[in-house]
N, C-alpha and C positions, 0 to 999 in steps of 0.2 A: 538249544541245539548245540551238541557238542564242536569245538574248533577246529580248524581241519588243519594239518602244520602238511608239509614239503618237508623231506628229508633228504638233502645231497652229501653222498658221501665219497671218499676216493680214500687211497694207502698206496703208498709206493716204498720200494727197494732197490738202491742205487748196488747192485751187485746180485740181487736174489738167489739166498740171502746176502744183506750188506748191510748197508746204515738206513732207517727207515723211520718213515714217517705216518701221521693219516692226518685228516682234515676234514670238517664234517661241518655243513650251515642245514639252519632250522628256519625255513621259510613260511609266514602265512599264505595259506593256498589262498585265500580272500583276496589280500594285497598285493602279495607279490613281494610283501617289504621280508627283509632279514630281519629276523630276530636275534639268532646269534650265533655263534663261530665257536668250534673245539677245533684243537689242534694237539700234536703232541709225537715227540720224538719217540721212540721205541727200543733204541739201539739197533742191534741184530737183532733181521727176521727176514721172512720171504713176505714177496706182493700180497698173498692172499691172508698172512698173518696179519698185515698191514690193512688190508681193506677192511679184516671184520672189525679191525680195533678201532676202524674207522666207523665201520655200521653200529656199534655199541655205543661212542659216542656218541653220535647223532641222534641218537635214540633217547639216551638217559638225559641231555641238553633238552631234546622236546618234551619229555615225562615231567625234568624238571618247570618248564613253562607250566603244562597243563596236564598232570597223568590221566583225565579222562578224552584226552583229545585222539582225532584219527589222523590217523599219518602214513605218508605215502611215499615209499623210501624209492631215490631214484640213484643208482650208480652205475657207471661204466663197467662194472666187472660182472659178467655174463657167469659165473660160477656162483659167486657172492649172491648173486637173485635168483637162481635156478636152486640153489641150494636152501634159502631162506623159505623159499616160494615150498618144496618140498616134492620141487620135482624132479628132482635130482639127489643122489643117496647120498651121504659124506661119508667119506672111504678114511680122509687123512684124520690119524690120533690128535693133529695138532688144531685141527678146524673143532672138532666137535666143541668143547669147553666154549669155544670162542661163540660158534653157532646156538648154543644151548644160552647163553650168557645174554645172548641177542634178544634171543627167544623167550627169556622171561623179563622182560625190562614192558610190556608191554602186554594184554590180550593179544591171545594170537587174531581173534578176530577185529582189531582197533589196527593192525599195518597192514598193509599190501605193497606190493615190490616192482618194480619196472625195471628194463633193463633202457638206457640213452647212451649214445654215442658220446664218446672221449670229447669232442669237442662242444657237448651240452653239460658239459660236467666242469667248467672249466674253472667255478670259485672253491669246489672242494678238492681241488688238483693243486692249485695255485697255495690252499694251505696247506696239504698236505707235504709240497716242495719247500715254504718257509719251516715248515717244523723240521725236516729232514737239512734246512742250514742252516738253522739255530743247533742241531746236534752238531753240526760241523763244528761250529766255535764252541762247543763244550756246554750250551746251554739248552732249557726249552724255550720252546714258543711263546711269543710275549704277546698278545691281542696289541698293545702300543704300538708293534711296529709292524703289525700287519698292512699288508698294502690292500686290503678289502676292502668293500665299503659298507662299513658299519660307524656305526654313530658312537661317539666320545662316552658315553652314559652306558652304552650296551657294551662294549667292550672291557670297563670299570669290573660292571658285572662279573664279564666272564672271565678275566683275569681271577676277580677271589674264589672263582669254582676250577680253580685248572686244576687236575689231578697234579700231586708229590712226583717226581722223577722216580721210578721206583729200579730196584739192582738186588741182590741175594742179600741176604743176611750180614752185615758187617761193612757194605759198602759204601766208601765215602765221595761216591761220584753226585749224591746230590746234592750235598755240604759243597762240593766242589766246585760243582756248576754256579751255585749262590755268590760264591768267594770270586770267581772270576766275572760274574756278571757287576757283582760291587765294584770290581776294579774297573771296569770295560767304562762305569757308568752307562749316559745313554744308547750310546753307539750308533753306529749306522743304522738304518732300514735293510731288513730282511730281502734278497733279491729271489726272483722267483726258480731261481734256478733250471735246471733240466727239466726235463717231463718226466716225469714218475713211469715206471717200466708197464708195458704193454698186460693184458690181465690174463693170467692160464693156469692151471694149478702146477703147485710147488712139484717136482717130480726131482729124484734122486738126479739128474742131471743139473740140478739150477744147483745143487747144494757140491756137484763134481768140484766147479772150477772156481766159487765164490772169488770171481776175481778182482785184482785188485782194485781196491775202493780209494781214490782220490781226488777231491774236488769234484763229485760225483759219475767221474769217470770209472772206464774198468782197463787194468793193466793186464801184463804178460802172465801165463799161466806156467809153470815151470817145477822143475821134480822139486827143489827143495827139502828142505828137512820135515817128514811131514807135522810131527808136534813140537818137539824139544826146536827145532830149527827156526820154527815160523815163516820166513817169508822165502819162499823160492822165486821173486819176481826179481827186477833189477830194483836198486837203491834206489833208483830216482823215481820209482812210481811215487814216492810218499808214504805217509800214514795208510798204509792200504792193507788190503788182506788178497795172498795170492791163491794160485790154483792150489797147491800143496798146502801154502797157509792160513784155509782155511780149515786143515786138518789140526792147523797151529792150536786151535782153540780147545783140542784134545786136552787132557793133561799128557798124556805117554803111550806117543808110540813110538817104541823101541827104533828110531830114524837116525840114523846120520845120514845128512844132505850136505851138499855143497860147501855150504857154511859151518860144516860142523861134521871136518873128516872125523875117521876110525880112531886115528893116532893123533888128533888135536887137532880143533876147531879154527879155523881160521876165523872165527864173527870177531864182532866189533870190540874191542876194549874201550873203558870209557876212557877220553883223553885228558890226559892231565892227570889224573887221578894217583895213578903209579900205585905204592906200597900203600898210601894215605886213606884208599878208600875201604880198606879191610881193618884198618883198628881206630879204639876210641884217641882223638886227636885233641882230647882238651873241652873245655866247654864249646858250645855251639857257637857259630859262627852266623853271623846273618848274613840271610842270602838262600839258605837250605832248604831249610823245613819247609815241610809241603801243607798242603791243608787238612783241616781238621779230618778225624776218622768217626768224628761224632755225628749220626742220623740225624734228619729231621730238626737242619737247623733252621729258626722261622725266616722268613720272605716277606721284606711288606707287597698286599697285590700293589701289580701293575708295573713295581719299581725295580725286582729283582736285587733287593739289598741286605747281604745280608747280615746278619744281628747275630750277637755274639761268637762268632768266630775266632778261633786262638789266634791270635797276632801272626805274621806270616813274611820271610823275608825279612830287609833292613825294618820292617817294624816291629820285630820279635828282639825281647829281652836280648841285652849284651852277652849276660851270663845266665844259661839256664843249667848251670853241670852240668859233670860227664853224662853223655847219651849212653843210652844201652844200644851197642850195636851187633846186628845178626850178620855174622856173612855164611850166608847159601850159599851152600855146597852142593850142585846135582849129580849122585851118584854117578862111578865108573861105567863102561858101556857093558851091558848084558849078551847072548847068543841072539835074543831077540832085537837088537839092534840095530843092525844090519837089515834084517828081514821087515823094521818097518811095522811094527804089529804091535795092535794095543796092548800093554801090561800093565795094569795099575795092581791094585790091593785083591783083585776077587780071581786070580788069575794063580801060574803055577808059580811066583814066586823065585823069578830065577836067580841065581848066582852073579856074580861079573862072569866074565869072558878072558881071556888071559892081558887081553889088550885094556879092558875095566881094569885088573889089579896094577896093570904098569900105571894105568893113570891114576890110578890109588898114592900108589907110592909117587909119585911126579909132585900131586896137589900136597900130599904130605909135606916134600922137603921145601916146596915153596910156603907153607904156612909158617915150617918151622925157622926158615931164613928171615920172616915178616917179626917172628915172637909176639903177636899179639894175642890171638886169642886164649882166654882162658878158661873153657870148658868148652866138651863137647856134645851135642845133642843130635839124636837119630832117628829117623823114621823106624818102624819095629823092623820093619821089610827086609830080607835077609841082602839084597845090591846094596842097601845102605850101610847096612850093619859091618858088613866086608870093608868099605867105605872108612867108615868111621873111625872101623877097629885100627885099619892101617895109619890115618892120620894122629888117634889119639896115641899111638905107639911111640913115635916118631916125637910127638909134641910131651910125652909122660903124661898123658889125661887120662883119666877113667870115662867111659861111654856111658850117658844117659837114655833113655829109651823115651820117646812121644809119640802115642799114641795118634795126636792127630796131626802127625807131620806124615803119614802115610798115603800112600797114591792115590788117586778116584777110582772106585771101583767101577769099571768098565762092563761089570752080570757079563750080559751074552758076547759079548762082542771081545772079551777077552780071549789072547793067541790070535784073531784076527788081521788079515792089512786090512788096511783105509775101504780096498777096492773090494774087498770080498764082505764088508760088513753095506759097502751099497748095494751089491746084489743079492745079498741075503735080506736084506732089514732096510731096504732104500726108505719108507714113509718114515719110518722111526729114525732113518739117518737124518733126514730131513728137517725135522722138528728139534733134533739134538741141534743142530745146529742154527737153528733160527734162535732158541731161548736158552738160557742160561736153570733156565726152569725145569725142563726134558732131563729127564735121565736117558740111558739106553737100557734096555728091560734087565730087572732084577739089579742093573745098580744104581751108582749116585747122579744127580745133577750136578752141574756145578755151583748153583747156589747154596746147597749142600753142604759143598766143599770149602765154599768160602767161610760159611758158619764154623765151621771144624775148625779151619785153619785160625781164624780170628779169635777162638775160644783158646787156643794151643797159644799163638802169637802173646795174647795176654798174662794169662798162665807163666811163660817165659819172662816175660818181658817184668812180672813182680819177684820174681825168682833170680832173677839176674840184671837188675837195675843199675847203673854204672859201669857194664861190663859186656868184652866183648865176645861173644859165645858164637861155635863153627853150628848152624844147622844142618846136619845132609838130609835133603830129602831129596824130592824129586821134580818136575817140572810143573803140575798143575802146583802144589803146595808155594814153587818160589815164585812164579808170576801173580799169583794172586796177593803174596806179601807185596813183592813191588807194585802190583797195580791199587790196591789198598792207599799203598804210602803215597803215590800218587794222587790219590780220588780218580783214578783213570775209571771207564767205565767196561764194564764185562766184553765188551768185544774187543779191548786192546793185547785180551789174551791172545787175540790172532796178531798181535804185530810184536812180539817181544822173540828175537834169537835165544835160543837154550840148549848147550850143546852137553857132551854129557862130560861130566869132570869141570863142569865150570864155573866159576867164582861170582857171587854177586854181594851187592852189600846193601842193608840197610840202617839208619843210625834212629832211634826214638829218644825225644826229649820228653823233659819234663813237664813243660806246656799241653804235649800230646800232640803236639807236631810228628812228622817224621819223615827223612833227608835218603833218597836215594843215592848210594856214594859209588856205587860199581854197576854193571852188568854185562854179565857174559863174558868174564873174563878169561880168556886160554891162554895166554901167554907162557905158561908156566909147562904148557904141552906140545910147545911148538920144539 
């Protein structure tokens, strides 16, 4: 007689979309007893992205047990079972892959679906909040510090089956995650946090305001800069993502906000940094370098430690010579700027604006009073090229052309504002913004972009080793370099200010480290 398993599952989203989580226990229907626990941060998504990935888990954990077994899936979310069950149509682009994914982990005739109240739900709630604050401190979920109750041997277990942190092509937020958990060692117990968000489908309204996400809170919702600017909430929300700065995650819409006038930017200068953070300063200094940008560095289960990672801080070599260091340049402001409207690469390709070529020439005489950089490099894109030509003029450079320093192509939604691409295209806005995976029709994702850009990055980086070279491009291209250099993970492209004309800097060692030394610098446009 085949086994009969219980499948609880839950997914929440502290901002829908925001930072997210799921959690999933495989129960024998005979006993009663758990058998074992998934869990797992997500980054950005919406609730319902979060539940399936939770009902998927839950699934392939019991196949794992016993793939001839029946099972009887019970979750809180009244969409997620009406949908599975097949009585209900799926409308959203971003449910299907995930419902279909469900759908084959199993006969269809071996599961049946139930719908139980939130508070019969409350072990696969309870993990799906610990995964959601284990992303908070930059890590996944660890079965060790689960407050469930599961036995010493079964959590061993499920620790050596926990899926890889996964991010776009070139991203070093799982190396990352590793390196800070090494550091953290044991640490505290996971606290159960908030209650994971109420269940209803994603609709172009939850993706409106994605507001700001801190401490699993949501802040003020504000005009903001909608891409280049990032956060239109106040400073002291945090790490968070606002109403406008969830459009942050855009690469380019043509925005000046608040933070980031016509005629120069008031954001943030990094302090202290002065002239120092724009050229090479001598051999590396300990203290800098950030972590590895190397994939799939291993983990032992259960410990989070990890193994061979480039030396980091005061434990990184005295001397590793001179760094090759990039300072990102983002183009002059375009006609599109003001008006707020996606332009990347698939789009009409505009000019500066007369106020872009002042700030051409602005960035120029401040590079050339710094004298350090010595070469120039351009996105093909004709704002950068104007851009470039101005500063390489000023500095006597000749202008190099890179292919993949150029914009994300934005297909349909290019000429667009924010607002008119939710009324036109709301489910597809929707899903762009949950995964870094999503293109918007006919163009790029941003994982995409990140591939591009880390192939380009490379490229540069053996071509001008020791040396420090102007990049212009544009905002998706420079946030992804600094969020790289960081191991930040894809949705802190919603919390980085970028205004247009503005200076950033990054330094790459020889180790393979690499030291964030500016961002968003205007001072030179005030």
């Amino acid at each position: 007689m085949a086994r009969e398993f219980i499948v609880e599952a839950d997914g929440g989203s502290r901002g829908n979309p925001g930072p997210a989580g799921y959690g999933a226990v495989v129960i024998d229907a005979a006993s009663g007893e758990t058998l074992t626990e998934a869990a797992a941060y997500v980054g950005v998504a919406t609730n319902n992205v979060a539940e399936y990935k939770g009902l998927v888990a839950g699934l392939k954990a019991a196949r794992a047990l016993d793939p001839a077994a029946r099972v009887h899936v019970r979750m809180d979310s009244k969409l997620v079972v009406e949908q599975m069950s097949g009585r209900w149509k799926i409308k959203h682009p971003g449910m299907k892959p995930l419902a279909a994914e469900a759908a084959a982990v199993f006969p269809a005739d071996q599961v049946t679906y139930e719908w139980i109240p939130r508070e019969r739900n409350k072990h696969a709630d309870r993990l799906a909040n610990e995964a959601m604050d284990a992303g908070k401190r930059g890590e996944q979920w660890s079965p060790e510090r689960s407050t469930a109750d599961l036995g010493a041997g079964s959590r061993a277990a499920t620790a050596a089956a926990l899926p890889e942190p996964d991010g776009p092509p070139g991203d070093a937020a799982a190396g990352a995650a590793r390196a800070r958990a090494a550091l953290a060692g044991a640490g505290a117990a996971a606290s159960a946090g908030a209650g994971s968000e109420p269940d209803g489908a994603a609709t172009a309204a939850d993706a409106r305001a994605a507001r700001s996400v801190a401490a699993g809170g949501s802040g003020g919702d504000g005009p903001g800069d909608a891409v280049p600017g990032g956060s239109g909430g106040s400073a002291a929300a945090g790490p968070g993502v606002s109403g406008a700065g969830a459009t942050a995650l855009a690469g380019e819409l043509e925005a000046v906000g608040p933070g980031a006038s016509a005629t120069g930017a008031s954001g943030p200068r990094a302090s202290g940094l002065g002239t120092s953070g724009l050229g090479t300063s001598g051999p590396g200094a300990p203290g800098a370098p950030g972590a590895s940008e190397a994939p799939g560095v291993p983990v032992s289960p259960g410990r989070g430690v990890a193994i061979g990672t480039p030396p980091v801080g005061w434990a990184a070599p005295a001397d590793l010579g001179v760094p090759a260091t990039f300072v990102l340049l983002r183009h002059g402001e375009t006609p599109l700027t003001p008006e707020k409207r996606f332009s990347g690469s698939g789009g009409s390709d505009p000019s500066l604006s007369d106020i872009g070529r002042e700030q051409a020439v602005r960035v120029a005489a401040a590079l050339a009073a710094r004298g350090t950089v010595q070469a120039v490099v351009s996105s093909p894109l004709l704002r950068c090229q104007e851009t470039a030509r101005t500063v390489a003029a000023r500095l006597g450079l000749d202008v190099h052309l890179e292919p993949g320093l150029r914009e994300t192509d934005f297909g349909a939604w290019e000429g667009l504002t924010f607002a008119e691409v939710r009324e036109r295209h709301p489910d597809e806005l929707t899903a762009w913004l949950a995964s870094p995976h999503v293109a918007p029709p006919g163009g790029e994702s941003f994982a995409e972009v990140t591939s591009r850009v880390s192939a380009a990055r490379d490229r540069l980086l053996a071509a001008y080793a020791g040396r420090t070279v102007l990049l212009v491009t544009h905002v998706t291209p420079v946030k992804t370099l600094v969020r790289l250099a960081l191991g930040a993970p894809p949705e802190s492209l919603f919390r980085m200010e970028l205004a247009a004309a503005s200076l950033s800097a990054v330094a790459y060692y020889a180790d393979g480290n690499a030291s964030v030394r500016l961002l968003n610098d205007t001072g030179h446009l005030r």
